[in-house]
C-alpha positions, -999 to 999 in steps of 0.1 A, spaced: 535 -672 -333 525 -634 -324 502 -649 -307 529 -666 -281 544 -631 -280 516 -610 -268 524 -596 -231 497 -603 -210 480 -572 -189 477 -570 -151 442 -572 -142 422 -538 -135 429 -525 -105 394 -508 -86 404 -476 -70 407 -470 -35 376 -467 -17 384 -439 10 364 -413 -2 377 -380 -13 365 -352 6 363 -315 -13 349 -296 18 367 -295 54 358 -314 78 338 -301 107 338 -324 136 356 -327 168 377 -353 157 391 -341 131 417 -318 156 448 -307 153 475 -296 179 461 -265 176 427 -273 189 439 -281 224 446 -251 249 463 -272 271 460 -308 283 429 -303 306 412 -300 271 414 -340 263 422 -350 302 399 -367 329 409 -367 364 401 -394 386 391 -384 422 393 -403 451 356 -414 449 370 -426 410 400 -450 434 382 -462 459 355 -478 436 383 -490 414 400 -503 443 369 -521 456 364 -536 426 397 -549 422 398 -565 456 363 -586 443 380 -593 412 407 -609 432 387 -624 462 364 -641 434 396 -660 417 389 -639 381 414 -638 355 417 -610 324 396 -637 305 369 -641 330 363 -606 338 326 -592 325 310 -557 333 293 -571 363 325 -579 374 337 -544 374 312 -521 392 320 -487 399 294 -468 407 308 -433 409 328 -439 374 299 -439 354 299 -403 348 334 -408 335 329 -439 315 295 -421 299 324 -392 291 347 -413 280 326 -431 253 313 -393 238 349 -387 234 355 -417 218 323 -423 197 312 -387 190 340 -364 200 378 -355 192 380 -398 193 404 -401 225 408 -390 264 438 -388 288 428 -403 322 450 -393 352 454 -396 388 451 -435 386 484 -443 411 494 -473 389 519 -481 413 499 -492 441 489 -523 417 504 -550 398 510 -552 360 480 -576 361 456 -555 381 460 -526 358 458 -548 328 421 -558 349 416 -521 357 417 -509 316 398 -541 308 372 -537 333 365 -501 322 365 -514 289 341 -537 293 313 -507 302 326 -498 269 319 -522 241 327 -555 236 365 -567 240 382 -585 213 420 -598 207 446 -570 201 470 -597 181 472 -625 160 489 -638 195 456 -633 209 465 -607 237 435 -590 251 459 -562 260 489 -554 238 521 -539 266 552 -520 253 587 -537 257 616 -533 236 623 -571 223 652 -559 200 683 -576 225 662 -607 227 651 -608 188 665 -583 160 633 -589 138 605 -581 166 576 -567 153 544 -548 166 560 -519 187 583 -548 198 618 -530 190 632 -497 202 630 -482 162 598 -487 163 593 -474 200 610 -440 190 582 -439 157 553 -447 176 564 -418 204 573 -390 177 540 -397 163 521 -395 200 541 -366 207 525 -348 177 499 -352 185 488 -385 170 473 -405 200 443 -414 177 446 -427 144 408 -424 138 413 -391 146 442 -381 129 428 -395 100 400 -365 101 422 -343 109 444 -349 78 413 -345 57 403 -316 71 434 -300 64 434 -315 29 404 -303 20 409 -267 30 449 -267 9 432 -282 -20 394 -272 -21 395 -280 -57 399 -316 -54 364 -335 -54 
């Protein structure tokens, strides 16, 4: 009968695999506010070189019948962005892990042609995959909230307001506020391994 009455154990639990570090981090992505001067720090400027490819591209894009799913790097030449791609990818692979690009006038094109435009300069990139278990290539911000209480992914205004108090503090890049936050851990508490 005590044998009925024994209380079974949860199974062993590994620990967490992140590794601990006890020395700061030195690397330009683990930044903080702090790091920045002033925007120009993290921001590349298109010039009008930058447009006028873009907007040669575009109108290919569009004379050849592509869609977003169709769209392939040699769909998307532009010569005089390859400085700024080349820029953008030591940023993001090798640097503070994100950029601000400007002077793009967004409204001179549709929703879908700027969806093309970030795709196409993705594609000189890496490789583009789905952004949701919807399958979205690209993911856009609407509240959903009037049309469905429970909407989730950045879908509701609660979670618009979390997702912009974290950008504004400087959270753009979770890769990189990830180093940031061990960085900063690791010089409070150097006596953690």
């Amino acid at each position: 009968m005590s044998e009925l009455r024994q209380v079974s154990r949860a199974p062993e639990i590994d620990p967490p695999s992140t590794p601990v570090y006890g020395t700061p981090i030195d690397h330009p992505s683990a930044w903080t506010v702090a790091d920045f001067k002033t925007p120009a720090d993290y921001t590349i400027e298109l010039d009008a070189a930058h447009r006028r490819d873009i907007e040669h591209a575009i109108r290919q894009i569009k004379t050849a019948g592509l869609g977003l799913d169709d769209l392939q790097r040699e769909h998307f030449e532009v010569p005089s962005l390859r400085p700024v791609i080349d820029e953008i990818r030591r940023q993001i692979g090798d640097g503070r892990g994100f950029v601000v690009v400007r002077r793009l006038p967004v409204e001179d094109y549709s929703k879908d042609e700027i969806g093309m435009i970030f795709w196409g300069i993705g594609t000189h990139l890496g490789r583009g995959l789905s952004q949701s278990v919807l399958g979205d290539r690209l993911g856009h911000v609407k509240d959903f909230s009037r049309e469905d209480p429970l909407a989730r992914a950045y879908r509701n205004k609660q979670e618009l307001v979390t997702a912009h108090r974290f950008l504004r503090s400087g959270g753009a890049s979770l890769s990189a506020r990830r180093e940031a936050g061990r960085r900063i851990a690791a010089h409070q508490r150097p006596h953690r391994p």
